[in-house]
N, C-alpha and C positions, 0 to 999 in steps of 0.2 A: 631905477634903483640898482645899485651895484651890489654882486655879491657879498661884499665885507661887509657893508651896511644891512642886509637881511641875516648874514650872522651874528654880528654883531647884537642887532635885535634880538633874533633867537637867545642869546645867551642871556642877554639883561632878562626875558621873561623866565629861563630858567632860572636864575640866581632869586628874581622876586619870589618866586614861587618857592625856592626853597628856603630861602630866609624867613617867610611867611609861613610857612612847615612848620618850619624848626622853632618861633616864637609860639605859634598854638599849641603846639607838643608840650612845648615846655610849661603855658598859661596854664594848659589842662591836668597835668601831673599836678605841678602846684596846687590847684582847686580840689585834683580828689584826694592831695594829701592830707588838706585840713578839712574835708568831709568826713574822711576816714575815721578821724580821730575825733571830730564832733559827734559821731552817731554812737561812738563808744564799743564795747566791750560785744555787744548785740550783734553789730556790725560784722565783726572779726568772726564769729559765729556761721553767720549765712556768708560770709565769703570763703568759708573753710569749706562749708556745704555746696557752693558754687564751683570750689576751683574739685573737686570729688566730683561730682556730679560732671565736669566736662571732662578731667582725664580719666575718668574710670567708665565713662558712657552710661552712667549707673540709668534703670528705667525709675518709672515714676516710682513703682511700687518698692523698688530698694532706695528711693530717697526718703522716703516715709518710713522704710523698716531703719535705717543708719538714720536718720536724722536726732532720736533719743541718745543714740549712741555717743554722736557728738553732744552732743549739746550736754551731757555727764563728763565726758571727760575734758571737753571745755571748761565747765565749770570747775572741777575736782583741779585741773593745772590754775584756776584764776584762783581759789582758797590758799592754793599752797603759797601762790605771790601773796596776797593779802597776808599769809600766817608770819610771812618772812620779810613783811615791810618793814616793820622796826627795824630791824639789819640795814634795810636797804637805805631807810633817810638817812640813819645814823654814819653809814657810811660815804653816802652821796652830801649829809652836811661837810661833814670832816674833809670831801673834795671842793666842796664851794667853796672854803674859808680858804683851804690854800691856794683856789684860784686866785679869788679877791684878790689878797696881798699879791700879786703880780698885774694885776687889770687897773687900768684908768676907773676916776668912778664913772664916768659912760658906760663904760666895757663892764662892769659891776652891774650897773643899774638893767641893763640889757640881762646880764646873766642871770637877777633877779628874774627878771620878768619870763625866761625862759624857765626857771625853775617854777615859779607862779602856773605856767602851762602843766607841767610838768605835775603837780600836785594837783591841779582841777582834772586833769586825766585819772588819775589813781581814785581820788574820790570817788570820779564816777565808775570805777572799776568794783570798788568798793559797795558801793551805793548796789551797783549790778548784784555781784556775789549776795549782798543782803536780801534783795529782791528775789530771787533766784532760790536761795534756803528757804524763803517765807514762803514760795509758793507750792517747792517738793514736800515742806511739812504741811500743806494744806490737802497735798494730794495724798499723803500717807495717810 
């Protein structure tokens, strides 16, 4: 076997290898994109207390004393989105309409369906915040 030919080898296993990286990287983002957002408003909560918890080296006993802390002022910035949704469809309708008139109805019907996401997110954002008030008035 000639050197060209055992380099050349060498190379094709590096290039597999990275191209096989670079497609898992990418499969895996994508999957914990839409976890992310399937687990909802909960989710964002313990990842707030996760990403704390690794750059502040906090111990156990300061994740239990801050853990009320987020989770109030988590909730308290989610009321304020909810207080201020009206604003926000009204103004995200008034941008779909003028999308539309420029999109194919493909490119329409797709934008629907993103807004459709779009609105089952908020719901559950909703639905959360309501959960959330029902159970601090049960602890008051």
């Amino acid at each position: 076997m000639s050197r060209v030919t055992l380099w050349a080898g060498l190379i094709v296993i590096f290039l597999a290898g990275a191209l096989i990286g670079a497609v898992g990287t990418s499969l895996y983002y994508q999957y914990e994109d839409e976890q992310r957002w399937e687990r909802g408003p909960a989710a964002r909560q313990e990842r707030i207390m996760n990403r704390l918890t690794q750059e502040l080296a906090l111990s156990a006993s300061q994740q239990l004393e801050l853990e009320p802390i987020v989770a109030h002022a988590h909730l308290e910035i989610l009321r304020l989105r909810v207080h201020h949704q009206p604003d926000v469809d009204r103004i995200l309708a008034s941008g779909m309409d003028d999308l539309k008139t420029r999109l194919s109805p493909d490119q329409q019907a797709k934008l629907d369906g993103l807004h459709a996401q779009l609105q089952r997110r908020w719901l559950r954002t909703r639905e959360y915040v309501q959960q959330a008030q029902d159970a601090q008035g049960r602890k008051e």
